[in-house]
N, CA, C and O atoms as a Maestro MAE file, in Angstrom:
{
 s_m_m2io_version
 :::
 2.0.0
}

f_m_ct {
 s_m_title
 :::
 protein
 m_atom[280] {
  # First column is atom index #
  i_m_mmod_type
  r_m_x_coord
  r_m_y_coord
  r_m_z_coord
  i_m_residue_number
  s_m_chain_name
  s_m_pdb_residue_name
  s_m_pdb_atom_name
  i_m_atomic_number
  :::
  1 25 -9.734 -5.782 -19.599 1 A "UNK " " N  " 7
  2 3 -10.242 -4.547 -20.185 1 A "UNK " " CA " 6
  3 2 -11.754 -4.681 -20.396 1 A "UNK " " C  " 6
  4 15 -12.295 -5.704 -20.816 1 A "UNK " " O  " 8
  5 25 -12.483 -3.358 -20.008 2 A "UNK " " N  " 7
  6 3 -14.172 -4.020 -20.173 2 A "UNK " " CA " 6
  7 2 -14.094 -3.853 -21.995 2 A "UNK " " C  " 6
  8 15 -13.379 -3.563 -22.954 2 A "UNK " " O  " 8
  9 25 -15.469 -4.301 -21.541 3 A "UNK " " N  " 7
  10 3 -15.954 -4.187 -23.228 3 A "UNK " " CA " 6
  11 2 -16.529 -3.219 -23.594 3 A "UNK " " C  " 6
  12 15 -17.361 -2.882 -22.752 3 A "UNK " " O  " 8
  13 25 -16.495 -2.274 -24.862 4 A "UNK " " N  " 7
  14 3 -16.905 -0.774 -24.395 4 A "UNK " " CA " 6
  15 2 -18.516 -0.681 -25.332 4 A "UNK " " C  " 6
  16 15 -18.837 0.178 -26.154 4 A "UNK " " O  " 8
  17 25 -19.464 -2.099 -24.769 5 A "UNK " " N  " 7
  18 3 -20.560 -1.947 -24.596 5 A "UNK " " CA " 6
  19 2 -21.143 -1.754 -23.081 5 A "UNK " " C  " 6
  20 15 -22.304 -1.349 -23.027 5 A "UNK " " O  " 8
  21 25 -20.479 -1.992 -21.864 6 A "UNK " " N  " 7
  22 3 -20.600 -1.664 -21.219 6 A "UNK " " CA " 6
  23 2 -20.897 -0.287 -20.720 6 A "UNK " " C  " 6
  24 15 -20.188 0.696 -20.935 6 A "UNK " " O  " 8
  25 25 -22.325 -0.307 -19.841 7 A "UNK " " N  " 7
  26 3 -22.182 0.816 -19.219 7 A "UNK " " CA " 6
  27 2 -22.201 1.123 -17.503 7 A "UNK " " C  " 6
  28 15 -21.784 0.107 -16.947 7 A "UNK " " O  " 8
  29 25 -22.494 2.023 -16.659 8 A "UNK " " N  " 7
  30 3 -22.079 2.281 -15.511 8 A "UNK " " CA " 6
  31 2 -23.126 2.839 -14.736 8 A "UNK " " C  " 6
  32 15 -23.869 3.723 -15.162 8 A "UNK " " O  " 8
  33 25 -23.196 2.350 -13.633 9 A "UNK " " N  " 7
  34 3 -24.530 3.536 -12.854 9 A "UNK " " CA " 6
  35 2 -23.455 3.929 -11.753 9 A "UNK " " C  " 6
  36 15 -22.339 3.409 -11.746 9 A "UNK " " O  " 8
  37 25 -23.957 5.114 -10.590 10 A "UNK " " N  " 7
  38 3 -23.584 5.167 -9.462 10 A "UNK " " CA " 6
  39 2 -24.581 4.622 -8.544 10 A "UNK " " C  " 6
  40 15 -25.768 4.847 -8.782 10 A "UNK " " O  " 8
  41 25 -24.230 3.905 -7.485 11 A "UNK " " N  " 7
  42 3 -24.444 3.416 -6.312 11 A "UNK " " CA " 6
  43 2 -23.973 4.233 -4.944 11 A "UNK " " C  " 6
  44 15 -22.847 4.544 -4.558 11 A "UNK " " O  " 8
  45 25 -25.588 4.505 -4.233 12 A "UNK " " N  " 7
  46 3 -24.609 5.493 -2.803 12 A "UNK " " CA " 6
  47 2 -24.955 4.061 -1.728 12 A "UNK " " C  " 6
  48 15 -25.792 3.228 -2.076 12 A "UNK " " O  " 8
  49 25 -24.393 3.971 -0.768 13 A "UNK " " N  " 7
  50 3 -24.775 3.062 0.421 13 A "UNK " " CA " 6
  51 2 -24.309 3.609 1.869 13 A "UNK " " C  " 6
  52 15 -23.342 4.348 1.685 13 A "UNK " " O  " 8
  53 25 -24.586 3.535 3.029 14 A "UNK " " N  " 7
  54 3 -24.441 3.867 3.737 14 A "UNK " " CA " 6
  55 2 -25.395 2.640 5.423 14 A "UNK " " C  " 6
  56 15 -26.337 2.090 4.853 14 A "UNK " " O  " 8
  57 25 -25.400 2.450 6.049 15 A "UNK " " N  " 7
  58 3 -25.796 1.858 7.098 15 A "UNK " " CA " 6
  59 2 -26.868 1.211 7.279 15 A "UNK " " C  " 6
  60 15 -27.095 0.138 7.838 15 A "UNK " " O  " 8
  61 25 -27.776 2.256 6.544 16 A "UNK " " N  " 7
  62 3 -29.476 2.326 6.751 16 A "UNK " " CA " 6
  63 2 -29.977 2.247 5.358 16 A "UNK " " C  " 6
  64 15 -31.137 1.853 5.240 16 A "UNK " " O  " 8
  65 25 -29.262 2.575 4.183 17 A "UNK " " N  " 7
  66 3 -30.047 2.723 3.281 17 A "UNK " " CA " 6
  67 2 -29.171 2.727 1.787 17 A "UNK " " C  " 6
  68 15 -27.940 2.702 1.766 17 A "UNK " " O  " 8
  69 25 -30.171 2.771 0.337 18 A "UNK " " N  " 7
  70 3 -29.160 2.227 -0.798 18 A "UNK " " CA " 6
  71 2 -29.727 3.103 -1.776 18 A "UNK " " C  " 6
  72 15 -30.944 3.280 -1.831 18 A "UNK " " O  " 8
  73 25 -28.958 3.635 -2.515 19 A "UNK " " N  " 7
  74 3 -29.797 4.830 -3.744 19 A "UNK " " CA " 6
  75 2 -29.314 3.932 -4.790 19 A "UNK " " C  " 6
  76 15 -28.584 3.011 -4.426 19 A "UNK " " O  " 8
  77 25 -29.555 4.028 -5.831 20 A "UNK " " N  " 7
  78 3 -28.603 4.547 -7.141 20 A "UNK " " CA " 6
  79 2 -28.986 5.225 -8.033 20 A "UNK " " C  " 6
  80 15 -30.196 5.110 -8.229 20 A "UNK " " O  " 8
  81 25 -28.370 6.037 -8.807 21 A "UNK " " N  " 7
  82 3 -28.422 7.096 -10.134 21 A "UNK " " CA " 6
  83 2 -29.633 6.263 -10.909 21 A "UNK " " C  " 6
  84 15 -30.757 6.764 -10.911 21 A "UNK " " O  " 8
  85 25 -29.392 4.944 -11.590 22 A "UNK " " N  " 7
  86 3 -30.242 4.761 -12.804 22 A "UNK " " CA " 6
  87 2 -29.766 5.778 -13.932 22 A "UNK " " C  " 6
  88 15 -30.520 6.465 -14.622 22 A "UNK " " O  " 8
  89 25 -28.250 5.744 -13.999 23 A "UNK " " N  " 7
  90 3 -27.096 5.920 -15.130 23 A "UNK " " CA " 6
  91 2 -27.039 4.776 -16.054 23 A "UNK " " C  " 6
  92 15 -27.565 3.680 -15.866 23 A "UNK " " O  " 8
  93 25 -26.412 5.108 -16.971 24 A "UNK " " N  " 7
  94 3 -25.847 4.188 -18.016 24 A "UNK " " CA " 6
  95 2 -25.073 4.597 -18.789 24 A "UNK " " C  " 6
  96 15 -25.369 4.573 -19.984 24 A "UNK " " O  " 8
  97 25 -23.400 5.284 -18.210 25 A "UNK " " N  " 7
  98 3 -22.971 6.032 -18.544 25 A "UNK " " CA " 6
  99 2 -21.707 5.224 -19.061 25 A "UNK " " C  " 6
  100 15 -21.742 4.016 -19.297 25 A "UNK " " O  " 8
  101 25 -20.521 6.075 -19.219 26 A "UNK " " N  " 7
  102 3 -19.401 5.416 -19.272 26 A "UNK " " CA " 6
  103 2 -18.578 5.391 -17.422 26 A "UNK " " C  " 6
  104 15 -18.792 6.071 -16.419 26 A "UNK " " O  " 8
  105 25 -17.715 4.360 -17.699 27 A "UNK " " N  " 7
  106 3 -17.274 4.427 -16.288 27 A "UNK " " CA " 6
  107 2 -16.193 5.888 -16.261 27 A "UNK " " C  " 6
  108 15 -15.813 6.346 -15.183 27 A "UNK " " O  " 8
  109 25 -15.792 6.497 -17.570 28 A "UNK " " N  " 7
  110 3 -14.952 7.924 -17.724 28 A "UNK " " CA " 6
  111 2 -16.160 8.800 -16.758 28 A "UNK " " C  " 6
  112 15 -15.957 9.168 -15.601 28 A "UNK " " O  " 8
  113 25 -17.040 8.954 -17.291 29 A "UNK " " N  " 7
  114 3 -18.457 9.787 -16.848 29 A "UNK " " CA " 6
  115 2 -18.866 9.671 -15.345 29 A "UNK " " C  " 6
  116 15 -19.186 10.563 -14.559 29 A "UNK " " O  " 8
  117 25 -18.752 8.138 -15.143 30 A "UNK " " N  " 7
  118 3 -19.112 8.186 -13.716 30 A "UNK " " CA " 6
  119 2 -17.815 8.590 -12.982 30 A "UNK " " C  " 6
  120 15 -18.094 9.278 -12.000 30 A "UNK " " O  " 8
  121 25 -16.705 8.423 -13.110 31 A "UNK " " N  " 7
  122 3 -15.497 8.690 -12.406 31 A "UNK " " CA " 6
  123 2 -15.581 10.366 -12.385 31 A "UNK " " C  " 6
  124 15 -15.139 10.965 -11.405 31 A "UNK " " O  " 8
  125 25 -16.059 10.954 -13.302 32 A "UNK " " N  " 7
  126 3 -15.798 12.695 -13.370 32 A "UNK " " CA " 6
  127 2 -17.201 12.972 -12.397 32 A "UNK " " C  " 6
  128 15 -17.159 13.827 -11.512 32 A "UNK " " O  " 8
  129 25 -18.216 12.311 -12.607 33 A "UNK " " N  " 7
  130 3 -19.619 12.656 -11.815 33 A "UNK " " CA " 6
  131 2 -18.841 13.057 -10.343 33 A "UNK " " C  " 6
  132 15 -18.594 14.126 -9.785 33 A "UNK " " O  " 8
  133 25 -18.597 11.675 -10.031 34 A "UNK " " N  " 7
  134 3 -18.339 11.752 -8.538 34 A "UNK " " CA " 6
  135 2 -17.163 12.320 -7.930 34 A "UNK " " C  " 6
  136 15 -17.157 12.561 -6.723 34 A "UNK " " O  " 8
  137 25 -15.975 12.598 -8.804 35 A "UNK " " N  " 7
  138 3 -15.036 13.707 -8.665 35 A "UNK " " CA " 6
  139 2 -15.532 15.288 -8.472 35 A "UNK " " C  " 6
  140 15 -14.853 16.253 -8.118 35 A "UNK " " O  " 8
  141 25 -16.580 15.243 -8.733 36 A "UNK " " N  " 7
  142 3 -17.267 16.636 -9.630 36 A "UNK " " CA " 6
  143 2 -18.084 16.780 -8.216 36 A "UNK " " C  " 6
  144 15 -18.091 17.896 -7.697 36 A "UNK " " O  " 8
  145 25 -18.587 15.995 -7.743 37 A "UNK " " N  " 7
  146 3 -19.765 16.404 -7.209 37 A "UNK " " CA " 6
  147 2 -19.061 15.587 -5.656 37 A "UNK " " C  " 6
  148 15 -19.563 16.198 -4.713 37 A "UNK " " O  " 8
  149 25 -18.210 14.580 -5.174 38 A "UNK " " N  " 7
  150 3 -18.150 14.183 -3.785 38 A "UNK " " CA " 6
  151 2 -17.831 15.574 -2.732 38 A "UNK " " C  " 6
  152 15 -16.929 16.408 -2.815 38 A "UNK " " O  " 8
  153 25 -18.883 15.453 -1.794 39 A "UNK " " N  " 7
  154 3 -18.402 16.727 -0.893 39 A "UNK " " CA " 6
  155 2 -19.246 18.117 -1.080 39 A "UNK " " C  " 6
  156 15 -18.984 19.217 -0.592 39 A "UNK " " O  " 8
  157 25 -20.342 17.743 -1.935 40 A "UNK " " N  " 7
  158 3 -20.887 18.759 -2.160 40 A "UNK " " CA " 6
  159 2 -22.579 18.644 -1.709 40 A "UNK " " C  " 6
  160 15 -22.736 18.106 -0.613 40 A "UNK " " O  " 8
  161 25 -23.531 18.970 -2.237 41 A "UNK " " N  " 7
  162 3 -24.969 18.846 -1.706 41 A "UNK " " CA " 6
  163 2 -25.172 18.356 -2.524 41 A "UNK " " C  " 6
  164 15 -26.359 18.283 -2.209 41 A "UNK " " O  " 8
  165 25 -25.131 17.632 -3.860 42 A "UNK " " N  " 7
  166 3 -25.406 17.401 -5.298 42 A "UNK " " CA " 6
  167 2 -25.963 16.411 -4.890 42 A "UNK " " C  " 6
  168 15 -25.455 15.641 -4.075 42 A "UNK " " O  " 8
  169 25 -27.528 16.229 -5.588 43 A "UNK " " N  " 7
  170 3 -28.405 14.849 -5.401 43 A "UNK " " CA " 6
  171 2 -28.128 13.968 -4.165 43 A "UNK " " C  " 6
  172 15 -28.422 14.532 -3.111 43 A "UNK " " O  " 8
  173 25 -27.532 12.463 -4.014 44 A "UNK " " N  " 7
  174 3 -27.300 11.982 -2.570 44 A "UNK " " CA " 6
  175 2 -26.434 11.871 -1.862 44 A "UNK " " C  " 6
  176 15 -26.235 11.256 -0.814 44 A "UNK " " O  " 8
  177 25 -25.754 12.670 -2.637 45 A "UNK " " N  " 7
  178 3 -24.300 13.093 -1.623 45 A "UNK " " CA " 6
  179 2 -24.483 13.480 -0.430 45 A "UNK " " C  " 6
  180 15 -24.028 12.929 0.572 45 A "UNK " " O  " 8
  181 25 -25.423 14.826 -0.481 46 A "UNK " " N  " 7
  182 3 -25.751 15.770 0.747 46 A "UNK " " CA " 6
  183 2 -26.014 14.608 2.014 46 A "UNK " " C  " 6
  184 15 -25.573 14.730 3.157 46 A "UNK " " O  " 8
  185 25 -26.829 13.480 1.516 47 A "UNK " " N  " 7
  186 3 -27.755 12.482 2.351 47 A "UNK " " CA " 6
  187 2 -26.700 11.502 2.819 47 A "UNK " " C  " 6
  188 15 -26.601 11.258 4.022 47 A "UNK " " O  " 8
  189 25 -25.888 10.917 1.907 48 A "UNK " " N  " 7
  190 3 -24.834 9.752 2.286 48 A "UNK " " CA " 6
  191 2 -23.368 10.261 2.415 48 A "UNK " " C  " 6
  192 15 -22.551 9.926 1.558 48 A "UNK " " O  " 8
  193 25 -22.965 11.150 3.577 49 A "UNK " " N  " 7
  194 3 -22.161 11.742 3.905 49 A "UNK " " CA " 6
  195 2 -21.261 10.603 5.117 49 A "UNK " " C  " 6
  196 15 -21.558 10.364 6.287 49 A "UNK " " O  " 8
  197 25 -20.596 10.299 4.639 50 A "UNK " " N  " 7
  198 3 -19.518 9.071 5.852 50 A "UNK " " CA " 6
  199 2 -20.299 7.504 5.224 50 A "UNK " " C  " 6
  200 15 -20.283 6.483 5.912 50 A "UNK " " O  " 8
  201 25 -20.826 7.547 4.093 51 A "UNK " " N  " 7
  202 3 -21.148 6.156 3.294 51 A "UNK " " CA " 6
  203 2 -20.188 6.076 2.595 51 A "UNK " " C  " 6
  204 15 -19.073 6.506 2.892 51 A "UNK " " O  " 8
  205 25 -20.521 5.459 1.467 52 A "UNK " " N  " 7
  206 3 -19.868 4.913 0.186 52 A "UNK " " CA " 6
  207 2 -20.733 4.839 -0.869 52 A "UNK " " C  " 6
  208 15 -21.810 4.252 -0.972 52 A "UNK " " O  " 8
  209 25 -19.759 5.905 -2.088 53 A "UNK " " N  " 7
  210 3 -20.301 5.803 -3.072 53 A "UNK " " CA " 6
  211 2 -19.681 4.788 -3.943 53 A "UNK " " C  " 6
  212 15 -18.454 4.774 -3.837 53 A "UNK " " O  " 8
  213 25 -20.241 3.818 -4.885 54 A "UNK " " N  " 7
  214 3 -19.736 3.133 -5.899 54 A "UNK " " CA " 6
  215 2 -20.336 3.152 -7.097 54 A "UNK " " C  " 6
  216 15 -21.535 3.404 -7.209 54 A "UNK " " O  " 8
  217 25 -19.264 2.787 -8.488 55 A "UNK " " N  " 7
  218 3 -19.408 2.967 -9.895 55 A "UNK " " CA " 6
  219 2 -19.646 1.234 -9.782 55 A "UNK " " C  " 6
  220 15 -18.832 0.388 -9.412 55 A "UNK " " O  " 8
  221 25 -21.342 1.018 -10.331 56 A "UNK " " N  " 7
  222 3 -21.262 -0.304 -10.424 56 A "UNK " " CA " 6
  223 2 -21.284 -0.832 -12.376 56 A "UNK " " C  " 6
  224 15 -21.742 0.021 -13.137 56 A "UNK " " O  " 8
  225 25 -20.933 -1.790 -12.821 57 A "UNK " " N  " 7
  226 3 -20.911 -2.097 -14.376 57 A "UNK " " CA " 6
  227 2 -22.883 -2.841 -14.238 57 A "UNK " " C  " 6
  228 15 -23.297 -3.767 -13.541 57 A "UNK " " O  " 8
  229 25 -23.621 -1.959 -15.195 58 A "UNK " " N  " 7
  230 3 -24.714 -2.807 -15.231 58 A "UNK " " CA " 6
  231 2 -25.047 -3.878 -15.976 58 A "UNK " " C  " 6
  232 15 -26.149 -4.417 -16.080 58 A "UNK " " O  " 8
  233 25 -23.406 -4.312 -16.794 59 A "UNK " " N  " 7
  234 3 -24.206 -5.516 -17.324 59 A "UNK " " CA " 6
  235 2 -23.741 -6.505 -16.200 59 A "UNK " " C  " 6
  236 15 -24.547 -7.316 -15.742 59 A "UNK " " O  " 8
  237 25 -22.475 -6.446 -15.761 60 A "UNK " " N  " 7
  238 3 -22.503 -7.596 -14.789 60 A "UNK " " CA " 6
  239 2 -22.102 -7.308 -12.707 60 A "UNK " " C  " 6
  240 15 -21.663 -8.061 -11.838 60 A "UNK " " O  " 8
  241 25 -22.483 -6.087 -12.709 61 A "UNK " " N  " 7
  242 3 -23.347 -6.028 -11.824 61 A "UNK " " CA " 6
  243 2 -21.445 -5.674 -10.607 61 A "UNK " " C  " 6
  244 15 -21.239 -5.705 -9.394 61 A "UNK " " O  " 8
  245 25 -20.772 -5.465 -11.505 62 A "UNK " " N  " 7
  246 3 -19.425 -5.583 -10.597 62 A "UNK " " CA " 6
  247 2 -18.991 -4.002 -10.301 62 A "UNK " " C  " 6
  248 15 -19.082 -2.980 -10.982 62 A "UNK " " O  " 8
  249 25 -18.318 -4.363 -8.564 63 A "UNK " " N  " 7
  250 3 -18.448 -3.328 -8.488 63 A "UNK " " CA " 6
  251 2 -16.968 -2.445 -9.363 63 A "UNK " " C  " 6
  252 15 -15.989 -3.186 -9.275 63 A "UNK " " O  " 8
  253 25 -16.786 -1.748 -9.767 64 A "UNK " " N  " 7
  254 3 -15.423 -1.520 -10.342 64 A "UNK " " CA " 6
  255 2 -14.774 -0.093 -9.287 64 A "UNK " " C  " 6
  256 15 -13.556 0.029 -9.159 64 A "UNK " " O  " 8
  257 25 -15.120 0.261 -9.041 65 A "UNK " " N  " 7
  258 3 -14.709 1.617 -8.003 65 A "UNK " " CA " 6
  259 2 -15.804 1.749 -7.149 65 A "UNK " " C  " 6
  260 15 -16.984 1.462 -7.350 65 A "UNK " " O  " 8
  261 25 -14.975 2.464 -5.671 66 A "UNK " " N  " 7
  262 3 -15.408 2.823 -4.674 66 A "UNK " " CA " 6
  263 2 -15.016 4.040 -4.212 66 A "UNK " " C  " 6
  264 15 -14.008 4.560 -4.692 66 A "UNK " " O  " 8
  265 25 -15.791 4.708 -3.160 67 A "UNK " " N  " 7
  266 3 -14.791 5.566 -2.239 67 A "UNK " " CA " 6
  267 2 -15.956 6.025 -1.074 67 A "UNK " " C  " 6
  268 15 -17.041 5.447 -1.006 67 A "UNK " " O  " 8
  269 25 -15.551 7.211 -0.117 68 A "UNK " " N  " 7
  270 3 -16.319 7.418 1.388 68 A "UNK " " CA " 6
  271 2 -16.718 8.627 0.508 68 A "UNK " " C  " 6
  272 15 -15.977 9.114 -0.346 68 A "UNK " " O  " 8
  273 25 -17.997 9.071 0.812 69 A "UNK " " N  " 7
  274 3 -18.483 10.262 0.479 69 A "UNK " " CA " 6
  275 2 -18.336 11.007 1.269 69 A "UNK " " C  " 6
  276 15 -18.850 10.556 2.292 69 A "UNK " " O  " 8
  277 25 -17.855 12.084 1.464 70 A "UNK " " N  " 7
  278 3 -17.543 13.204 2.274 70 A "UNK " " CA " 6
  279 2 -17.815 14.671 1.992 70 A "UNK " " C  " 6
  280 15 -17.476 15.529 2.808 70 A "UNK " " O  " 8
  :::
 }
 m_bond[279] {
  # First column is bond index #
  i_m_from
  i_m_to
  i_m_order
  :::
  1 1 2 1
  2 2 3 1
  3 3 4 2
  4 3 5 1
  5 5 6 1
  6 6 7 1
  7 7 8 2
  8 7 9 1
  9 9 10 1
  10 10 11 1
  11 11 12 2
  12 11 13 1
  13 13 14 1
  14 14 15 1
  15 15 16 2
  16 15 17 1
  17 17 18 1
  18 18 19 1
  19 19 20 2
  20 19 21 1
  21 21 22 1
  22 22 23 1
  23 23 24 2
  24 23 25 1
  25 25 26 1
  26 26 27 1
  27 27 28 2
  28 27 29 1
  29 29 30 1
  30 30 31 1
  31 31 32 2
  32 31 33 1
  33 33 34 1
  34 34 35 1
  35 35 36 2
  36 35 37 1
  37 37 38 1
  38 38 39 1
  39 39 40 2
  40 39 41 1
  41 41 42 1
  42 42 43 1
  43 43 44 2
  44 43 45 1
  45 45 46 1
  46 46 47 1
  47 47 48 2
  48 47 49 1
  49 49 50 1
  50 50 51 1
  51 51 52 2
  52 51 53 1
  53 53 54 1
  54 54 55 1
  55 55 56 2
  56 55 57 1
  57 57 58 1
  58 58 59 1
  59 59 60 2
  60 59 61 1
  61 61 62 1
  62 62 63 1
  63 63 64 2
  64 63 65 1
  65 65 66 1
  66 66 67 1
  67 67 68 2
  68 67 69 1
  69 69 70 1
  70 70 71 1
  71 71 72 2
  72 71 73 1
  73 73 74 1
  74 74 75 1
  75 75 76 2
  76 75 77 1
  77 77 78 1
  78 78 79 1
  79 79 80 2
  80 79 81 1
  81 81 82 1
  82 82 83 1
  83 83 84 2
  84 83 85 1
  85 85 86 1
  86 86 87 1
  87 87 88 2
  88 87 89 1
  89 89 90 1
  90 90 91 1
  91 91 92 2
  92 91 93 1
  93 93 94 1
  94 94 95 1
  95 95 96 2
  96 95 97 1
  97 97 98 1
  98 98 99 1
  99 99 100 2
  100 99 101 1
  101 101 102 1
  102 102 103 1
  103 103 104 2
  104 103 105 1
  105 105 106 1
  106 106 107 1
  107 107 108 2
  108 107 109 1
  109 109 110 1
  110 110 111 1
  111 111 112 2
  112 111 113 1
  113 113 114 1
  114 114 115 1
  115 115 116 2
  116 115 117 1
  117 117 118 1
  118 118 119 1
  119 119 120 2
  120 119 121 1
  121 121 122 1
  122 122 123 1
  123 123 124 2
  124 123 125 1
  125 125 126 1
  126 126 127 1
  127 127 128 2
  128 127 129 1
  129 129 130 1
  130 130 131 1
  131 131 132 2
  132 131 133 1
  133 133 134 1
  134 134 135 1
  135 135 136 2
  136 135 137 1
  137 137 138 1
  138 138 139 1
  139 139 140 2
  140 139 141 1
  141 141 142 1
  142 142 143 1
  143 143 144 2
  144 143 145 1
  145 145 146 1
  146 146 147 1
  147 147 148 2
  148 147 149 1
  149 149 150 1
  150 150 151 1
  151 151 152 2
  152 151 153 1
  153 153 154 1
  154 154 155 1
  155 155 156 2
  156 155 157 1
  157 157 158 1
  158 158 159 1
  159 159 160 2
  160 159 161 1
  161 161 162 1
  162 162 163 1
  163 163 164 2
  164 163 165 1
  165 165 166 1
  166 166 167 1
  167 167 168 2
  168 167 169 1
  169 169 170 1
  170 170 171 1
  171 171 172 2
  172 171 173 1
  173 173 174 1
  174 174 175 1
  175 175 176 2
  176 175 177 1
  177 177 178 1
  178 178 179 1
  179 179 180 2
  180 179 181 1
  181 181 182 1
  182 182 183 1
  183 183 184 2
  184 183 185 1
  185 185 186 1
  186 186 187 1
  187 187 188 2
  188 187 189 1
  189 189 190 1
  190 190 191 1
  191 191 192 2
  192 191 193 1
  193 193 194 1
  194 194 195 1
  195 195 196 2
  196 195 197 1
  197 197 198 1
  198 198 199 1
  199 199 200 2
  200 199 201 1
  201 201 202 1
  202 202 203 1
  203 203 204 2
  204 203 205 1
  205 205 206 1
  206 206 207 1
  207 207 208 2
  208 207 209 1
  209 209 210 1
  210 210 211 1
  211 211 212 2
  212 211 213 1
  213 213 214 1
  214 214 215 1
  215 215 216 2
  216 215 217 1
  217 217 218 1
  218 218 219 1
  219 219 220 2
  220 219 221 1
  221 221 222 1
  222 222 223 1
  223 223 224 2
  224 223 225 1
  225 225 226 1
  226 226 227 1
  227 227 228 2
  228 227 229 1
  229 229 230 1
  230 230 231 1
  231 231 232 2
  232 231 233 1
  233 233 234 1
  234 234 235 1
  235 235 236 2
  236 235 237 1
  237 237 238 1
  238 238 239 1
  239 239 240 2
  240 239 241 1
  241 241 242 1
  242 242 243 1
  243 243 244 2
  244 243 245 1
  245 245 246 1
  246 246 247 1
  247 247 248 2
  248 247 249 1
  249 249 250 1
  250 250 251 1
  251 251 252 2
  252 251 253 1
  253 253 254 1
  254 254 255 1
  255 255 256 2
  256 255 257 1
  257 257 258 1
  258 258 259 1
  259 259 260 2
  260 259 261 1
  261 261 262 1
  262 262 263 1
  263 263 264 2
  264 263 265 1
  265 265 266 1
  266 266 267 1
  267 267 268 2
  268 267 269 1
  269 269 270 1
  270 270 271 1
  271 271 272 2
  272 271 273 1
  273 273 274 1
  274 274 275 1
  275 275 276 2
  276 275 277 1
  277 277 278 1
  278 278 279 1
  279 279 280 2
  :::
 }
}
C-alpha cells in the first residue's frame, strides 16, 4: 500500500520523445486525468497518440500504471 505522502506526476513517451505534467497529485487524480482526457486533444495527448502514457510515484520514481494513448 503506498504511503499517502506520496504523490504522482503523468509521464507521456512515445519513440522520439518524453513529456511529463510536473503534477504532484494523488495517483486517484492522475488515474481520473487520464481517463478524462485519453483520446482527446488535451495538452500531450493530441502529440503522443500510439505512445504511452504513465502515472509515475515522484518520490520513488516507480512506475505504478500505464496504458497506449489513443
Amino acid at each position: 500500500m503506498e504511503n499517502q505522502t506520496n504523490t504522482f506526476d503523468i509521464l507521456f513517451n512515445d519513440n522520439n520523445n518524453s513529456n511529463n505534467k510536473g503534477f504532484a497529485i494523488s495517483l486517484e487524480d492522475a488515474k481520473d486525468y487520464i481517463n478524462r482526457y485519453n483520446g482527446t486533444n488535451e495538452s500531450y495527448f493530441e502529440d503522443y497518440k500510439g505512445g504511452i502514457v504513465s502515472i509515475i510515484c515522484n518520490e520513488t520514481e516507480e512506475v505504478v500504471f500505464e496504458t497506449e494513448v489513443f
